[in-house]
N, CA, C and O atoms as a GROMACS GRO file, in nm:
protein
  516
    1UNK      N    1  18.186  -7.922  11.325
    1UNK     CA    2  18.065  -7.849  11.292
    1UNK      C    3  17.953  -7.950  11.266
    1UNK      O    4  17.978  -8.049  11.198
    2UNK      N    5  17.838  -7.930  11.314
    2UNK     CA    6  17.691  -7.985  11.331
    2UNK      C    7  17.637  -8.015  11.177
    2UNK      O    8  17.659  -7.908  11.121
    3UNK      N    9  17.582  -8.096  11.088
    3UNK     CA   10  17.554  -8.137  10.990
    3UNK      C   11  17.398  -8.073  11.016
    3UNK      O   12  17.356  -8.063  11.131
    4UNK      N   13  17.292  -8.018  10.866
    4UNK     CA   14  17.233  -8.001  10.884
    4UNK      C   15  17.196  -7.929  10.874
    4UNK      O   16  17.286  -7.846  10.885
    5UNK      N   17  17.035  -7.843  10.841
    5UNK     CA   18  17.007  -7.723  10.799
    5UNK      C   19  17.010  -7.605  10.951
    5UNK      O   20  17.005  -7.633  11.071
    6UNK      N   21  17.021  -7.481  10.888
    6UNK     CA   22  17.039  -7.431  11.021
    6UNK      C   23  16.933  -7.413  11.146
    6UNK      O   24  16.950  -7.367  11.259
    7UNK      N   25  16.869  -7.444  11.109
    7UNK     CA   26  16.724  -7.483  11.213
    7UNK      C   27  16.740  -7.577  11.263
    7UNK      O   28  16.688  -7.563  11.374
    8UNK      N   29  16.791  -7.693  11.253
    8UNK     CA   30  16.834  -7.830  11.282
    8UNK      C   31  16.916  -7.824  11.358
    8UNK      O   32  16.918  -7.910  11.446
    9UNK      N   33  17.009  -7.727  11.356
    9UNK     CA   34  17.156  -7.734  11.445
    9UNK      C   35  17.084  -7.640  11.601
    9UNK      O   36  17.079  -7.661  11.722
   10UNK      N   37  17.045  -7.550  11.524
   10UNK     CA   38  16.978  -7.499  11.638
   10UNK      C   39  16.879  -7.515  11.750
   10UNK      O   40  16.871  -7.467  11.863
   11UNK      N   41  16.789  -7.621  11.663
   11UNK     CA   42  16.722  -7.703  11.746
   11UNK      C   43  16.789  -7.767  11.821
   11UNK      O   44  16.766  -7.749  11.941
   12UNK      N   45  16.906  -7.874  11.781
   12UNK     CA   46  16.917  -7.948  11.821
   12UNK      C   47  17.042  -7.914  11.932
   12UNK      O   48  17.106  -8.003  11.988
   13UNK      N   49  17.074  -7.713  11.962
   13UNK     CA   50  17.188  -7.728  12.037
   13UNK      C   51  17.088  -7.631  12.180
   13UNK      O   52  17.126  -7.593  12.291
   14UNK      N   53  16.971  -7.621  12.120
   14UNK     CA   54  16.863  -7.558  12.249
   14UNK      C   55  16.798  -7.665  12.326
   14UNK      O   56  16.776  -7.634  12.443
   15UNK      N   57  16.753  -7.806  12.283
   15UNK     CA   58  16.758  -7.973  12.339
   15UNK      C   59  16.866  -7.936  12.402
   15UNK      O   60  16.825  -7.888  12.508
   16UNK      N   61  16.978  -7.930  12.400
   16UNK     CA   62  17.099  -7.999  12.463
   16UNK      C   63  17.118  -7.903  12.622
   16UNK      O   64  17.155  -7.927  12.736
   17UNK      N   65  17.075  -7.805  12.557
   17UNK     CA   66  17.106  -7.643  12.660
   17UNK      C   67  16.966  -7.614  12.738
   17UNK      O   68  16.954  -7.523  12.819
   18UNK      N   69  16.868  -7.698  12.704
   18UNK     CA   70  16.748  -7.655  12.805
   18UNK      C   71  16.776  -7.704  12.924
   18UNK      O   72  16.872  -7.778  12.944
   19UNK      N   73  16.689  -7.661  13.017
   19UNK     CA   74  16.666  -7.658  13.152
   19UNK      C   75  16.568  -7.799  13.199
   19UNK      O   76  16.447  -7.791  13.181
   20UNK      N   77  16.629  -7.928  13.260
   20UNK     CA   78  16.587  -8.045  13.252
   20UNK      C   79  16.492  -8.062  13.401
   20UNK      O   80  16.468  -8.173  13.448
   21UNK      N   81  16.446  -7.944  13.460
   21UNK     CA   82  16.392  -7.885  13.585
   21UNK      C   83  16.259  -7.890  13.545
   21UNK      O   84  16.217  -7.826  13.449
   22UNK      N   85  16.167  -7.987  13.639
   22UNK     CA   86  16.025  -7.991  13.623
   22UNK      C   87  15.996  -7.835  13.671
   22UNK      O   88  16.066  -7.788  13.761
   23UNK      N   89  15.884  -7.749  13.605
   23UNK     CA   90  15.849  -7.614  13.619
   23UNK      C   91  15.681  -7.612  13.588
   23UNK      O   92  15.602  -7.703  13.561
   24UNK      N   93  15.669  -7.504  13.599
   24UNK     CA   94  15.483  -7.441  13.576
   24UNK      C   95  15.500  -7.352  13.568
   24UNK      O   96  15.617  -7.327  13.595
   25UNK      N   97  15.425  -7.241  13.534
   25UNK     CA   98  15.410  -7.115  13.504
   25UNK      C   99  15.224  -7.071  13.478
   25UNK      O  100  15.160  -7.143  13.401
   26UNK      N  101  15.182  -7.001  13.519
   26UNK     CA  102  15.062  -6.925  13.491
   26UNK      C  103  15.083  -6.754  13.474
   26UNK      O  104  15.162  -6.695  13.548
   27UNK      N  105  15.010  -6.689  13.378
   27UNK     CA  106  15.022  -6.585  13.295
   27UNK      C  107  14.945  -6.517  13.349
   27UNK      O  108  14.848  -6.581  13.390
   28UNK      N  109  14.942  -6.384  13.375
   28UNK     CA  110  14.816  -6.253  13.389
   28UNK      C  111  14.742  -6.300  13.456
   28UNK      O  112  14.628  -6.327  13.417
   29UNK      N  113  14.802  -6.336  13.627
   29UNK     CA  114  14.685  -6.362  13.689
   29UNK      C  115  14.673  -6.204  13.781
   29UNK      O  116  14.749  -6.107  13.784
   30UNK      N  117  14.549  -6.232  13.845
   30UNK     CA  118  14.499  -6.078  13.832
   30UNK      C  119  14.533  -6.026  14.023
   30UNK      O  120  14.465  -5.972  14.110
   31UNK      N  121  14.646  -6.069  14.017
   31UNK     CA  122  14.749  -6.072  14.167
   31UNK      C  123  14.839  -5.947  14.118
   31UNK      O  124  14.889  -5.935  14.007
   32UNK      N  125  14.847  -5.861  14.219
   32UNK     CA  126  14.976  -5.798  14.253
   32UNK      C  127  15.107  -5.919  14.248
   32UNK      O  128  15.106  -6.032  14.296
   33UNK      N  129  15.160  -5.884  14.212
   33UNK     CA  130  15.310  -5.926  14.204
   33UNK      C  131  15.369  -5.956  14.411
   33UNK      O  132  15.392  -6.066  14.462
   34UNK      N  133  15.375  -5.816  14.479
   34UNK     CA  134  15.402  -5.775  14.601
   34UNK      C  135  15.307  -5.932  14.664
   34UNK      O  136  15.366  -6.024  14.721
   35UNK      N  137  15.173  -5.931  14.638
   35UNK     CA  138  15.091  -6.009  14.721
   35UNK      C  139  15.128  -6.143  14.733
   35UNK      O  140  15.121  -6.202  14.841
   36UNK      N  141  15.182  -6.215  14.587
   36UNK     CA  142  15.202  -6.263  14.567
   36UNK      C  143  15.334  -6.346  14.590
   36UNK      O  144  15.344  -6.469  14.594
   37UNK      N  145  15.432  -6.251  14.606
   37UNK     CA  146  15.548  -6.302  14.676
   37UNK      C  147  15.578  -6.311  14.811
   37UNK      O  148  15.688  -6.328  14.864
   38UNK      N  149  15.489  -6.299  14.851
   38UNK     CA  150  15.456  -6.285  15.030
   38UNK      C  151  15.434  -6.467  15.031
   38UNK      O  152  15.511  -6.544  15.088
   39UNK      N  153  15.296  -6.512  14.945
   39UNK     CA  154  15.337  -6.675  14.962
   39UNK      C  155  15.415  -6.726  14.918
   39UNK      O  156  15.450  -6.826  14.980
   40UNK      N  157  15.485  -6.697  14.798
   40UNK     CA  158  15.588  -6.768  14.737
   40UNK      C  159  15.696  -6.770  14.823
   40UNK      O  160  15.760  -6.874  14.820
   41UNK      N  161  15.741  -6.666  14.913
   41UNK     CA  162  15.833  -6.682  15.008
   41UNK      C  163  15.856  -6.805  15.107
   41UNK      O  164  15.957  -6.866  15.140
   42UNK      N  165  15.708  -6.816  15.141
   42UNK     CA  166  15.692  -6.951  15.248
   42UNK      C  167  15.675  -7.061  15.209
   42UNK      O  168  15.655  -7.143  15.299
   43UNK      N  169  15.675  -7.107  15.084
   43UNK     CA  170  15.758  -7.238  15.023
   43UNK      C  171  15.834  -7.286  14.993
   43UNK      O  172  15.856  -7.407  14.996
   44UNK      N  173  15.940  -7.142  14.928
   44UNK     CA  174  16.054  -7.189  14.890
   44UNK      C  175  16.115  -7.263  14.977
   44UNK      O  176  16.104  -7.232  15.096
   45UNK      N  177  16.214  -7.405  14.929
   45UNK     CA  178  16.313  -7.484  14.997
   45UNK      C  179  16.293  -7.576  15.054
   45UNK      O  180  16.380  -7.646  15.106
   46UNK      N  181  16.113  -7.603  15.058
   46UNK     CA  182  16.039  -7.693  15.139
   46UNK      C  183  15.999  -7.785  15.056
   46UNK      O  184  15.984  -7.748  14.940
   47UNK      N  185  15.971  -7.922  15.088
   47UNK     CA  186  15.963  -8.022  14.990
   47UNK      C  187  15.799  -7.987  14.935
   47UNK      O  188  15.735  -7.897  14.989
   48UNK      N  189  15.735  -8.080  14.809
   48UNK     CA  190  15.671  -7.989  14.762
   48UNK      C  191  15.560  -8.049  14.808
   48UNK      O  192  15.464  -7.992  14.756
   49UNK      N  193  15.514  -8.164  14.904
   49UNK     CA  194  15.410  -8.206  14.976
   49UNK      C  195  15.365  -8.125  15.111
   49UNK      O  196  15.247  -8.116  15.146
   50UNK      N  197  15.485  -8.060  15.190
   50UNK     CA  198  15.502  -7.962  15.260
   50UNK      C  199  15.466  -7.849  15.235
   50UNK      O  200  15.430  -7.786  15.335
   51UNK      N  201  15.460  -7.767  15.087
   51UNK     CA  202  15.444  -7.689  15.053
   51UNK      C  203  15.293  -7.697  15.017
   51UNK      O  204  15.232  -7.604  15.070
   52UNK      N  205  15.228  -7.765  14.957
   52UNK     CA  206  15.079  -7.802  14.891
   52UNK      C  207  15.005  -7.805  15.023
   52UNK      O  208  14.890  -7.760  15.021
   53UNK      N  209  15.048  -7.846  15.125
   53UNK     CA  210  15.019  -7.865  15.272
   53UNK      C  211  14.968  -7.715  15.303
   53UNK      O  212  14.855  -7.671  15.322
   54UNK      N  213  15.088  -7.656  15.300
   54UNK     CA  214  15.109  -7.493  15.376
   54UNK      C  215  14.974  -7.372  15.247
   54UNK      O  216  14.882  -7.291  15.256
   55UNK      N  217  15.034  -7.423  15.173
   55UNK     CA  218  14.908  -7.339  15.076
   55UNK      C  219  14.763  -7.390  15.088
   55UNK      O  220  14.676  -7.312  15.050
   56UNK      N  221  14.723  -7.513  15.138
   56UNK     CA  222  14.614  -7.544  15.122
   56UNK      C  223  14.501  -7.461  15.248
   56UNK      O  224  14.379  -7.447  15.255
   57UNK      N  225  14.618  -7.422  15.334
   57UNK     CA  226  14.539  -7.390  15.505
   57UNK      C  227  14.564  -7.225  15.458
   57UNK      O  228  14.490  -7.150  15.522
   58UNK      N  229  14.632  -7.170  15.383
   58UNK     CA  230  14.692  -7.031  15.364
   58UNK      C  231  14.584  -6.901  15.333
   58UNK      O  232  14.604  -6.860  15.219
   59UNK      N  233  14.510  -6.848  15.383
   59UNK     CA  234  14.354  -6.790  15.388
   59UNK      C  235  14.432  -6.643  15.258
   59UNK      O  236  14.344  -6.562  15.226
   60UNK      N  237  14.547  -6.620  15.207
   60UNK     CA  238  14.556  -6.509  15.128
   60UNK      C  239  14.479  -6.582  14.957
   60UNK      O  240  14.462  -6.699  14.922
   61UNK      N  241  14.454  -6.477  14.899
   61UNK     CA  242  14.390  -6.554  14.775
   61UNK      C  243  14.492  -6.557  14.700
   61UNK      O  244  14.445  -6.489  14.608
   62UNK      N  245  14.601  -6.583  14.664
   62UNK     CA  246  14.702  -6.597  14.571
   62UNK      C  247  14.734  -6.710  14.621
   62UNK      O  248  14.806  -6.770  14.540
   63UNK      N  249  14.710  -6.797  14.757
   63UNK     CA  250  14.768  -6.928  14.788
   63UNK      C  251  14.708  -7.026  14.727
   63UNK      O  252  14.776  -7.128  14.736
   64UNK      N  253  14.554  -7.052  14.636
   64UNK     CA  254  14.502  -7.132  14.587
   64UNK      C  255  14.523  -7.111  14.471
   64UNK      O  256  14.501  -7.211  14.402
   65UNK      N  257  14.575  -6.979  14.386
   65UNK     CA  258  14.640  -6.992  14.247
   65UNK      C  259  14.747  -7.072  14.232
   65UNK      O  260  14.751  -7.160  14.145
   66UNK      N  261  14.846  -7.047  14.320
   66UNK     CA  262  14.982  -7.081  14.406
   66UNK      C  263  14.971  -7.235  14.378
   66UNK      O  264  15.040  -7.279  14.286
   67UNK      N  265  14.924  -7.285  14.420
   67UNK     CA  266  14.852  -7.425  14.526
   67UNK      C  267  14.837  -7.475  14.353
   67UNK      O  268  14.916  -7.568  14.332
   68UNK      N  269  14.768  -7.443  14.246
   68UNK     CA  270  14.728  -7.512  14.111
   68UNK      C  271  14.849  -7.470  14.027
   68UNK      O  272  14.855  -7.536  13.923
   69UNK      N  273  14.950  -7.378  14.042
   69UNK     CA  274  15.112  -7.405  13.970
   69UNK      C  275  15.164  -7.521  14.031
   69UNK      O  276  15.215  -7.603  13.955
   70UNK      N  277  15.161  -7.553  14.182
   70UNK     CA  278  15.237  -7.652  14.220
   70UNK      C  279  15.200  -7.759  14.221
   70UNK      O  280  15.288  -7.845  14.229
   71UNK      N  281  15.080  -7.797  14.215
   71UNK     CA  282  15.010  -7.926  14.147
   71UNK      C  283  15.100  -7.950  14.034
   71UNK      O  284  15.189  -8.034  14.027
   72UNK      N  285  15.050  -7.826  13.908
   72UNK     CA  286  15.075  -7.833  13.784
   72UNK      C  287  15.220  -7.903  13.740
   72UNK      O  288  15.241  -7.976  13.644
   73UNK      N  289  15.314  -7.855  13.842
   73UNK     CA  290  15.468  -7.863  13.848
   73UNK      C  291  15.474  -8.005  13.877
   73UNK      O  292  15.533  -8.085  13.805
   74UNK      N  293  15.410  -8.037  13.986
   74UNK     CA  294  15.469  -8.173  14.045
   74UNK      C  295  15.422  -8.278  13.948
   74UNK      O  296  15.489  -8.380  13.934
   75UNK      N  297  15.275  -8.253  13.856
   75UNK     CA  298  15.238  -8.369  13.746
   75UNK      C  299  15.356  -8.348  13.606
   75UNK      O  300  15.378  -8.432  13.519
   76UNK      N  301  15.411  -8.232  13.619
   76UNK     CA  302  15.488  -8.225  13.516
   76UNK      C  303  15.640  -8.317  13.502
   76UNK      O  304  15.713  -8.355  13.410
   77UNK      N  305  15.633  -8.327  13.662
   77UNK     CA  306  15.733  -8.381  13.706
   77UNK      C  307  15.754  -8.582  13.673
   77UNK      O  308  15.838  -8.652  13.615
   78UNK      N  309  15.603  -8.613  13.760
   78UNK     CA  310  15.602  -8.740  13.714
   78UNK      C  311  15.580  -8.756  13.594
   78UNK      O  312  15.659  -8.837  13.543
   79UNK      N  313  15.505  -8.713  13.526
   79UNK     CA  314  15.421  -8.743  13.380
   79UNK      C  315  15.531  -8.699  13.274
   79UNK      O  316  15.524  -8.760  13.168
   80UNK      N  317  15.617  -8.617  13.284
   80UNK     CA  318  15.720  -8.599  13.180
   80UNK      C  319  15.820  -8.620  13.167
   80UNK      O  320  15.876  -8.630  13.058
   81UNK      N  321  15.895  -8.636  13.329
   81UNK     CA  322  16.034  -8.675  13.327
   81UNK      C  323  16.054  -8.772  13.398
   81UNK      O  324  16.172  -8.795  13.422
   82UNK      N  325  15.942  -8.871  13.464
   82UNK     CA  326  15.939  -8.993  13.531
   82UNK      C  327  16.032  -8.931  13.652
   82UNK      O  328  16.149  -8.964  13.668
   83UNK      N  329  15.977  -8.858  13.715
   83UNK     CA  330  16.094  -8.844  13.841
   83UNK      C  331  15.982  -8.866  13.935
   83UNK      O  332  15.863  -8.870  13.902
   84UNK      N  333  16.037  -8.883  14.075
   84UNK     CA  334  15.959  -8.936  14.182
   84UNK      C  335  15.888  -8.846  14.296
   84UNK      O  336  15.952  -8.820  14.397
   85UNK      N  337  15.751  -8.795  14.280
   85UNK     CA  338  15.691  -8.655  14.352
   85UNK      C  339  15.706  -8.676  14.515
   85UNK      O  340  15.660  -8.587  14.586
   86UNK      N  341  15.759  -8.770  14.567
   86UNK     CA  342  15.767  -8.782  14.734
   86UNK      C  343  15.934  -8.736  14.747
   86UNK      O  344  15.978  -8.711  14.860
   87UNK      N  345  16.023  -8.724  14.627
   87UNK     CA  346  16.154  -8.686  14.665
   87UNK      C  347  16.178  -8.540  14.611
   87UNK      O  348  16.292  -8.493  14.613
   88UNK      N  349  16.059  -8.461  14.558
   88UNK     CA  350  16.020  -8.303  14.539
   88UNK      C  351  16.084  -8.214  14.599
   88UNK      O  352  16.122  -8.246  14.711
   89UNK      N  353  16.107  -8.123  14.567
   89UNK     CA  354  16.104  -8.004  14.646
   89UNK      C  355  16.115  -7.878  14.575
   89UNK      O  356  16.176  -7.894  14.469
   90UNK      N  357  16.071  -7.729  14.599
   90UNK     CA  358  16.020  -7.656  14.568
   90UNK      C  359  16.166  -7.538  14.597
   90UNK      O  360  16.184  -7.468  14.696
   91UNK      N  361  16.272  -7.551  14.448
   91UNK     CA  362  16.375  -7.466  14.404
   91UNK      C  363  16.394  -7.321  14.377
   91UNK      O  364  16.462  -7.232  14.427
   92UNK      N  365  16.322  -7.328  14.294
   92UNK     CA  366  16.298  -7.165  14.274
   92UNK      C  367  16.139  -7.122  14.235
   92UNK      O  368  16.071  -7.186  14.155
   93UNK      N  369  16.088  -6.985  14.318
   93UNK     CA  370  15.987  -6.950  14.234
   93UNK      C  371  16.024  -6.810  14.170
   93UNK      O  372  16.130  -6.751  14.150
   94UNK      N  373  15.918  -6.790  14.151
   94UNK     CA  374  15.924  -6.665  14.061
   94UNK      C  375  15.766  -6.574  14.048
   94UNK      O  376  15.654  -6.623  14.037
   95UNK      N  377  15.804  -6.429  14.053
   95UNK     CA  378  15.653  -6.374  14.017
   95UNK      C  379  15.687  -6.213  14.007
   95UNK      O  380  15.700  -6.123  14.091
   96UNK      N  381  15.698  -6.222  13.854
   96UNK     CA  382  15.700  -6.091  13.764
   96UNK      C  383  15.570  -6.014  13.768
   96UNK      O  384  15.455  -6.052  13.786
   97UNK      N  385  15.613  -5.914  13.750
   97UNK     CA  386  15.522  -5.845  13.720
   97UNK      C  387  15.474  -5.821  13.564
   97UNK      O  388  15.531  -5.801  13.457
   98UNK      N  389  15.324  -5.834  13.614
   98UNK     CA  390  15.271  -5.858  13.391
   98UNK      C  391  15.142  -5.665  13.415
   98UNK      O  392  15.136  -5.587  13.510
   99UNK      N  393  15.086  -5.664  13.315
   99UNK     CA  394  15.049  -5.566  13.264
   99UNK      C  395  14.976  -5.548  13.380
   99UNK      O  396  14.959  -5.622  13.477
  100UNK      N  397  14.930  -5.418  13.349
  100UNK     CA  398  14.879  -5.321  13.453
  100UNK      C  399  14.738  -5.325  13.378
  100UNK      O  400  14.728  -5.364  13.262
  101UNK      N  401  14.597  -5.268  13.481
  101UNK     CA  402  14.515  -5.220  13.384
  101UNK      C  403  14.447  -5.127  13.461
  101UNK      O  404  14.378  -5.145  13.561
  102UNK      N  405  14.484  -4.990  13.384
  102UNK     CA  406  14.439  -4.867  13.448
  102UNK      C  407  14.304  -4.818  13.395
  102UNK      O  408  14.275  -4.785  13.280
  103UNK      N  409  14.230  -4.821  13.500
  103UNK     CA  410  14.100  -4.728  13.512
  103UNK      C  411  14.076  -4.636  13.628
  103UNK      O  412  14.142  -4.643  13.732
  104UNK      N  413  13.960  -4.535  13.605
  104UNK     CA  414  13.950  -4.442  13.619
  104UNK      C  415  13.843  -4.438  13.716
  104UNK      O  416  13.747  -4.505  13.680
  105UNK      N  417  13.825  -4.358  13.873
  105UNK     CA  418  13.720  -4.390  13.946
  105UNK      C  419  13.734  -4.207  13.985
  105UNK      O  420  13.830  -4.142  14.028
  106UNK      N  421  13.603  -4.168  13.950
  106UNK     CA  422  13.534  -4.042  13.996
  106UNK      C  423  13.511  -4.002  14.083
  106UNK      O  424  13.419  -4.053  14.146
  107UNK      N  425  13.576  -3.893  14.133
  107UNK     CA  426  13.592  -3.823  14.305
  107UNK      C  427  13.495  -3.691  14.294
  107UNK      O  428  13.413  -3.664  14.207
  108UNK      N  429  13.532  -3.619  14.414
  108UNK     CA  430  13.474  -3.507  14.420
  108UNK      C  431  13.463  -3.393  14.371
  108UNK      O  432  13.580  -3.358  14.384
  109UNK      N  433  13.397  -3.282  14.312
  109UNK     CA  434  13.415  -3.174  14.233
  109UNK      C  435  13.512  -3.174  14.105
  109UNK      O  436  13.604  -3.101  14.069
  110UNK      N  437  13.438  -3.314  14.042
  110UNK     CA  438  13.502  -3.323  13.920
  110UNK      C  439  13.609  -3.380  13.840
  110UNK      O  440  13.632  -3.383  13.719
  111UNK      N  441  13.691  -3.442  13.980
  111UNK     CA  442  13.821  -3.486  13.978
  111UNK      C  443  13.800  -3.638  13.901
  111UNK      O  444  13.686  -3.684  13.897
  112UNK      N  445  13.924  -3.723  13.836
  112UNK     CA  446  13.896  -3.871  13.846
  112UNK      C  447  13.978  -3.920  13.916
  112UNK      O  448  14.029  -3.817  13.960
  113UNK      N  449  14.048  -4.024  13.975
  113UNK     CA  450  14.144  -4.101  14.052
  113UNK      C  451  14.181  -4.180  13.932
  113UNK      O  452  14.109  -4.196  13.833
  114UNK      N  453  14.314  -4.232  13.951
  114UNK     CA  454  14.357  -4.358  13.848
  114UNK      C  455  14.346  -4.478  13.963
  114UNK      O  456  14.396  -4.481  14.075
  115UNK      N  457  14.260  -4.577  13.892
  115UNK     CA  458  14.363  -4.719  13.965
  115UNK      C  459  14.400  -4.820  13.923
  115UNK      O  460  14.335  -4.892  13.846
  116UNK      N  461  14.476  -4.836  13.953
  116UNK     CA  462  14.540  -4.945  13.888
  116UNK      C  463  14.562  -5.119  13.926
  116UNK      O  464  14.628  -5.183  14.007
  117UNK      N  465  14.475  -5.146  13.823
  117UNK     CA  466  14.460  -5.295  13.863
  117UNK      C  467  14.586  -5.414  13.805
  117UNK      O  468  14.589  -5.478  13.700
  118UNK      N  469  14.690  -5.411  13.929
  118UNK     CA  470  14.797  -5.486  13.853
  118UNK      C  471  14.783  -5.626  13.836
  118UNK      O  472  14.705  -5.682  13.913
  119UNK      N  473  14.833  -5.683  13.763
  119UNK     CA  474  14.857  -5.836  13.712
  119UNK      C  475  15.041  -5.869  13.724
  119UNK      O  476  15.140  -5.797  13.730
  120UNK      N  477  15.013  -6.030  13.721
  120UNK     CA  478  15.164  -6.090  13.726
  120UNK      C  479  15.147  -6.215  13.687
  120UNK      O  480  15.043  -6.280  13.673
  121UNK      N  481  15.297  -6.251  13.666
  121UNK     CA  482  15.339  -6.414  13.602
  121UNK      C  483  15.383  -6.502  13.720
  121UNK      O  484  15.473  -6.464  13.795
  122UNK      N  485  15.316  -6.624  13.737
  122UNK     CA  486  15.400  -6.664  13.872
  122UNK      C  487  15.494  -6.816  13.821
  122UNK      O  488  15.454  -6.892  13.732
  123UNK      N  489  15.589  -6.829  13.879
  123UNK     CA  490  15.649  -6.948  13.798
  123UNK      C  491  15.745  -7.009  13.881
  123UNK      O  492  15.842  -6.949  13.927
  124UNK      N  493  15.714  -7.150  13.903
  124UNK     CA  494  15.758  -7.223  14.048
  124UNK      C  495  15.849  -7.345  13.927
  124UNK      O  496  15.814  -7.383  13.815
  125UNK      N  497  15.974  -7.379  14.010
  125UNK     CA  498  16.084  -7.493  13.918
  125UNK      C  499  16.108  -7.564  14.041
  125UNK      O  500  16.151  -7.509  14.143
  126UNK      N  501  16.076  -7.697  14.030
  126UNK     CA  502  16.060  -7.811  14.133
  126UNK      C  503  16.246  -7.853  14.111
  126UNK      O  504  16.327  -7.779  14.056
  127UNK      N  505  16.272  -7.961  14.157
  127UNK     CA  506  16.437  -8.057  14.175
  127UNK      C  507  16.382  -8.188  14.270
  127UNK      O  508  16.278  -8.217  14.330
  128UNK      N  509  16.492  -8.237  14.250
  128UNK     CA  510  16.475  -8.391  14.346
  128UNK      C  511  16.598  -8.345  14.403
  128UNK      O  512  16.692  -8.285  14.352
  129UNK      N  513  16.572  -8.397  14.558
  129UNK     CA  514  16.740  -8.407  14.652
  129UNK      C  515  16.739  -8.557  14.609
  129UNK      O  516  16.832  -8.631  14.642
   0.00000   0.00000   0.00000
């Protein structure tokens, strides 16, 4: 048994059990989820200079949000875990769906329409081969 107050042990057994995978994440961006995984599809598995490549020419607007997680990822990569960004590549992404924001647009003879302006989380985890 672990010496130590119980915050201590626990700290110190979530260190041991984290995920040692350079990652990024951006919150409530104001993307459909659907739209959004349409580019995330065409990076996965591709190294991540290949990928920054493919998003930079990519005319959907979620590819230049896209394009500043995987920056974000790859500096996280050198700058925190000293790993090497030319031996990159682009493991898993991810893109949840985050809050909705429903308003109301006025039709004919009185009616309103709902619409709904969705949001999502997008979250890309780099690896070295």
């Amino acid at each position: 048994m672990a010496k130590g107050h119980r915050s201590q042990v626990k700290k110190q057994r979530n260190e041991e059990n984290r995920d040692k995978r350079p990652q990024a994440t951006v919150k409530y961006v104001g993307i459909p989820a659907s739209k959004a995984k349409i580019v995330l599809d065409q990076i996965v598995g591709k190294d991540a200079r290949t990928a920054a490549a493919l998003l930079k020419y990519n005319p959907r607007v979620a590819a230049s949000i896209i394009a500043k997680v995987l920056n974000s990822a790859m500096a996280n990569a050198e700058n925190n875990l000293g790993m090497d960004v030319s031996k990159l590549y682009v493991e898993e992404v991810k893109a949840g769906q985050g809050p909705t924001l429903k308003r109301v647009r006025p039709r004919a003879q009185g009616r309103a329409y709902r619409i709904l302006k969705r949001s999502c989380h997008i979250s890309i985890i780099l690896n070295e081969r």
